[in-house]
TORPA-4810 file (N, C-alpha, C, O; in nm, 3 decimals):
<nodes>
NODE_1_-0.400_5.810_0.151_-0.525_5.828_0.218_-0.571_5.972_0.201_-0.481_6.056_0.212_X
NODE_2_-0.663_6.007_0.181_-0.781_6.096_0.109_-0.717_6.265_0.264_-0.678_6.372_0.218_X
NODE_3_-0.720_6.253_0.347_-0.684_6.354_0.423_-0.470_6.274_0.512_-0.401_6.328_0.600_X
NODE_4_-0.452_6.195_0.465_-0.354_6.141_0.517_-0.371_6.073_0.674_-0.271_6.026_0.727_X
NODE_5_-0.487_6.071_0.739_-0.518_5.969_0.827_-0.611_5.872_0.834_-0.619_5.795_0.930_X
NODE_6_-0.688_5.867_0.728_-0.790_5.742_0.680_-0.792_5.660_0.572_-0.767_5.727_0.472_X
NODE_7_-0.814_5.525_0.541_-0.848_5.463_0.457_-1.000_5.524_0.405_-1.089_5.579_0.469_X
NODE_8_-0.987_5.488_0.249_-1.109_5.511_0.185_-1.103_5.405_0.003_-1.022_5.342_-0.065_X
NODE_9_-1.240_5.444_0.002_-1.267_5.365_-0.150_-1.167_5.407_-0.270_-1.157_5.336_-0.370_X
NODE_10_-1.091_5.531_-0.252_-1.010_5.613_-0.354_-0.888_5.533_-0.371_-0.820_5.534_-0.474_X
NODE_11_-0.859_5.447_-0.240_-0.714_5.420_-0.294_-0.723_5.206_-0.235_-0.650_5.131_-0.170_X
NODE_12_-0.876_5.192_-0.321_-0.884_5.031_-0.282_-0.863_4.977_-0.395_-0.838_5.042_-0.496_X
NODE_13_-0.872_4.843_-0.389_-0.851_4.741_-0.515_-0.959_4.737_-0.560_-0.969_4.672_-0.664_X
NODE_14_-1.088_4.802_-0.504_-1.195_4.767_-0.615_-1.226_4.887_-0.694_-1.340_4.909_-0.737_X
NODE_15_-1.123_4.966_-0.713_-1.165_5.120_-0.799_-1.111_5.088_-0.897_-1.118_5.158_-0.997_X
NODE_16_-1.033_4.955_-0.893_-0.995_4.957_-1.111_-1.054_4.938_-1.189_-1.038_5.028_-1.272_X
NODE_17_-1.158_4.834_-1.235_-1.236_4.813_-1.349_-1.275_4.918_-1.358_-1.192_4.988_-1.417_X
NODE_18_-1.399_4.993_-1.317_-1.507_5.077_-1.412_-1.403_5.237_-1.326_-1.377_5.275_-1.212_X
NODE_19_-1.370_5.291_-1.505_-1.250_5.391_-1.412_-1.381_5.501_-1.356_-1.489_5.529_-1.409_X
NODE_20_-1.310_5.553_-1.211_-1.391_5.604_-1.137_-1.565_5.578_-1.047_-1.626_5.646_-0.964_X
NODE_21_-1.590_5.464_-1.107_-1.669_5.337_-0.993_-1.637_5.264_-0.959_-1.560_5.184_-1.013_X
NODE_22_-1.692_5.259_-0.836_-1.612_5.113_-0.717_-1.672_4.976_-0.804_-1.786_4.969_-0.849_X
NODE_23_-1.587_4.889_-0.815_-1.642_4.696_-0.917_-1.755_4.698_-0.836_-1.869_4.703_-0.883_X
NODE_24_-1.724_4.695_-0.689_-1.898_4.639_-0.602_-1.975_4.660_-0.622_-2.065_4.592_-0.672_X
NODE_25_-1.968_4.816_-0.577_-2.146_4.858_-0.579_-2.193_4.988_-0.673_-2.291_5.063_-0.668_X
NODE_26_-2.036_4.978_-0.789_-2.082_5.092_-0.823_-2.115_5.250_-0.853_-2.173_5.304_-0.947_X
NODE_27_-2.060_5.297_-0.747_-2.076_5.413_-0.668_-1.930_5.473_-0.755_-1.831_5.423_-0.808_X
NODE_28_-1.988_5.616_-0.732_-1.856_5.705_-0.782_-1.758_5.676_-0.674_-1.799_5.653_-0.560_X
NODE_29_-1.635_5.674_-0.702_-1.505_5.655_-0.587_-1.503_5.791_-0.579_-1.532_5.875_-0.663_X
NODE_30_-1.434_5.811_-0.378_-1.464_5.940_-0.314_-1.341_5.888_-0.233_-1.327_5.771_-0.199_X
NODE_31_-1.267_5.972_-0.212_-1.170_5.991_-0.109_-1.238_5.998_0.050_-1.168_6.011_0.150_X
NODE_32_-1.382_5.988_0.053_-1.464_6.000_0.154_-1.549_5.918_0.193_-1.636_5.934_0.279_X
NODE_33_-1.524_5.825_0.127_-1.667_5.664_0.149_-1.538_5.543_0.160_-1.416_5.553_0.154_X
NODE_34_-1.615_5.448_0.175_-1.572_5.350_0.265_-1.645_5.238_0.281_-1.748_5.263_0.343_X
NODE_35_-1.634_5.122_0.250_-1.718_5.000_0.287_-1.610_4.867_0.371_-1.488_4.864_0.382_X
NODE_36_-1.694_4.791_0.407_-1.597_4.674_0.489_-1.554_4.607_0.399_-1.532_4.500_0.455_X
NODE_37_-1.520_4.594_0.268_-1.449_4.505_0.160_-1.330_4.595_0.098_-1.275_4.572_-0.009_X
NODE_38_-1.304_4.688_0.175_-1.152_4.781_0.153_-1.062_4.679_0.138_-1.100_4.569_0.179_X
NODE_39_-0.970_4.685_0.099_-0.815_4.614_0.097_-0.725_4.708_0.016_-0.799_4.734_-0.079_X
NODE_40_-0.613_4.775_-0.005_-0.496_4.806_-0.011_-0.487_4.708_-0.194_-0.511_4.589_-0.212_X
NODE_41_-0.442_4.816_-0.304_-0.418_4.696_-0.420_-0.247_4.574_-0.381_-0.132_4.596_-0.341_X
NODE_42_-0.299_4.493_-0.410_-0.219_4.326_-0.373_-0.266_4.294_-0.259_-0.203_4.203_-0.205_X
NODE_43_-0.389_4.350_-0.176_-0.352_4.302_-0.028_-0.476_4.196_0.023_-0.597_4.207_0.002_X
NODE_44_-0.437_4.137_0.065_-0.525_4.004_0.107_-0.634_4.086_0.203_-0.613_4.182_0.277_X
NODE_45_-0.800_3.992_0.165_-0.874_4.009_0.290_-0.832_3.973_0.386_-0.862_4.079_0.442_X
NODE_46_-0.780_3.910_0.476_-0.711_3.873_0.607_-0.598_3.995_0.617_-0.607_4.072_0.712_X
NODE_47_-0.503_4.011_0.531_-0.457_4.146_0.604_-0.470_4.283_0.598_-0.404_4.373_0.651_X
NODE_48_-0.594_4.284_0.503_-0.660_4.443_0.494_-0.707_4.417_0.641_-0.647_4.496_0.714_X
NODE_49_-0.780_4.349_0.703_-0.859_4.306_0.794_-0.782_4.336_0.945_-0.841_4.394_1.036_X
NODE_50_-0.625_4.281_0.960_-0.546_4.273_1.064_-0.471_4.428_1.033_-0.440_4.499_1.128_X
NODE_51_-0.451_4.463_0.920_-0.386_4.630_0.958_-0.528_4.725_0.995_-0.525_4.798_1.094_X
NODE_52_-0.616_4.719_0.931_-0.765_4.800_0.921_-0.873_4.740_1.040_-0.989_4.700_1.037_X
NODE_53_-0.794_4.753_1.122_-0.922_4.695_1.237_-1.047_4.716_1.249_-1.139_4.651_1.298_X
NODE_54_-1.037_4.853_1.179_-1.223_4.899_1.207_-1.260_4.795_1.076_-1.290_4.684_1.121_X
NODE_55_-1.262_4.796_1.008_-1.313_4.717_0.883_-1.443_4.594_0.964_-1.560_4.587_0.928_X
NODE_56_-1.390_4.523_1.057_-1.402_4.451_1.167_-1.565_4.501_1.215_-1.661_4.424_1.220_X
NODE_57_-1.569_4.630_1.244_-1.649_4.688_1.293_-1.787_4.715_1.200_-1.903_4.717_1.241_X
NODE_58_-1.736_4.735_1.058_-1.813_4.792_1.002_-1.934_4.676_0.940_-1.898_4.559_0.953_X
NODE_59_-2.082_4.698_0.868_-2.135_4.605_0.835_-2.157_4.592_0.671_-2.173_4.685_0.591_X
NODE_60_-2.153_4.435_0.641_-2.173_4.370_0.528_-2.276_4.493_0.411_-2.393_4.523_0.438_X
NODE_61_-2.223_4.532_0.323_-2.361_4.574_0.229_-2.368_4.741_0.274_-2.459_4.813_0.232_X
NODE_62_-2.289_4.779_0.342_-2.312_4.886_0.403_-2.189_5.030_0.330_-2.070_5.031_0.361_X
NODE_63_-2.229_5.097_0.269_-2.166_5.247_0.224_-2.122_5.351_0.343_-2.214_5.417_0.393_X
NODE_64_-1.995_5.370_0.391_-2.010_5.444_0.500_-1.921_5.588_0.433_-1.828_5.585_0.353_X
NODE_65_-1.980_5.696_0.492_-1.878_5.815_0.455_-1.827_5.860_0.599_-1.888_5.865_0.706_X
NODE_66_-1.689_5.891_0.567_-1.551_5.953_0.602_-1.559_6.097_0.673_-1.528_6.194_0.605_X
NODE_67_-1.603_6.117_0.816_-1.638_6.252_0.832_-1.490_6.296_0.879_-1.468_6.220_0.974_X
NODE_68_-1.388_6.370_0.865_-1.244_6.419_0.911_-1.267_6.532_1.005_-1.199_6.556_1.105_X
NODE_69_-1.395_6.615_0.951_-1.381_6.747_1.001_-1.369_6.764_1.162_-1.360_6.880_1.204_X
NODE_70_-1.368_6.668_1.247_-1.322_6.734_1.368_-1.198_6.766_1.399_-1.116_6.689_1.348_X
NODE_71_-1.147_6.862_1.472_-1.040_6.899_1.475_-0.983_6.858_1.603_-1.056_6.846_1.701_X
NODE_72_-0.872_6.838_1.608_-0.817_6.806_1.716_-0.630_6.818_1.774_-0.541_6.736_1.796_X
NODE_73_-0.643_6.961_1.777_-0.544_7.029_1.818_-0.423_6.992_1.949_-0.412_7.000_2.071_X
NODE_74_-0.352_6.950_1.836_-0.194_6.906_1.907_-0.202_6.759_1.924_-0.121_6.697_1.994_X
NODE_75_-0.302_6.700_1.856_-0.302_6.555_1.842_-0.236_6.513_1.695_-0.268_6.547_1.581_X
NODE_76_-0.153_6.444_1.733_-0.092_6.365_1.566_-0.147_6.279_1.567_-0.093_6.231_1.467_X
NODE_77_-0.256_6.165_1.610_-0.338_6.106_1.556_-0.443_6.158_1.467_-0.516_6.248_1.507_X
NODE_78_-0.457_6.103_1.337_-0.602_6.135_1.292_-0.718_6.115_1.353_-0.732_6.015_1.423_X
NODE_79_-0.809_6.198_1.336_-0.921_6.225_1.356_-1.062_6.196_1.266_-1.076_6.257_1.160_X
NODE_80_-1.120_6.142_1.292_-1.208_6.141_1.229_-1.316_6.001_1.253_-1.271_5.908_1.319_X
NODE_81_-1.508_5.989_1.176_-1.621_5.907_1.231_-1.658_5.857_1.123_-1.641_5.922_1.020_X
NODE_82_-1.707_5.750_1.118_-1.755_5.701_1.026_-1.922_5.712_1.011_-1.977_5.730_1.119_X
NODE_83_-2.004_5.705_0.904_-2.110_5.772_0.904_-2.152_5.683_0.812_-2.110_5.667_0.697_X
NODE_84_-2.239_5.624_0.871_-2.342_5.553_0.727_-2.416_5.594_0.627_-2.511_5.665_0.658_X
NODE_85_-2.394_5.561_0.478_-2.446_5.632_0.435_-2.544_5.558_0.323_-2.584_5.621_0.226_X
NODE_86_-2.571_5.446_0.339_-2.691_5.378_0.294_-2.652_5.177_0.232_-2.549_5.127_0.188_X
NODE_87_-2.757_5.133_0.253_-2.731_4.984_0.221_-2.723_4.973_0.057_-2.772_5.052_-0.024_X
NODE_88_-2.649_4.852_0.031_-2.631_4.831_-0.122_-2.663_4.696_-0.164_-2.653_4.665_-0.283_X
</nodes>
């Protein structure tokens, strides 16, 4: 994971065909974007879905970027918002 507490498009199953565009939509792969069709390479939609809960949250067609930068001192949870960043 792109800062070691988030999922992102950098390390999904759809960054293999076109090297360095996501198969979907395209888009340069970023350790910082994110859409609801993430999955883990080998990993089923149903259990990208049950480990990645937000996925759940997020909407169909939708590009979201990865904001980390808040800080949050003496927390070992990651940190970080998701941010829309346009329909596809």
């Amino acid at each position: 994971m792109a800062n070691g507490g988030h999922i992102s498009c950098a390390k999904c199953t759809y960054s293999r065909l076109k090297p360095g565009k996501c198969d979907i939509w395209g888009i340069e792969i970023s350790g910082f974007l994110l859409c609801r069709a993430f999955r883990s390479p080998g990993q089923s939609h149903t259990a990208a879905r049950k480990e990645f809960k937000m996925l759940n949250k997020l909407k169909p067609g939708v590009v979201y970027a990865v904001d980390n930068s808040v800080v949050a001192i003496g927390n070992p949870e990651p940190v970080f918002q998701i941010v829309e960043v346009g329909n596809h």
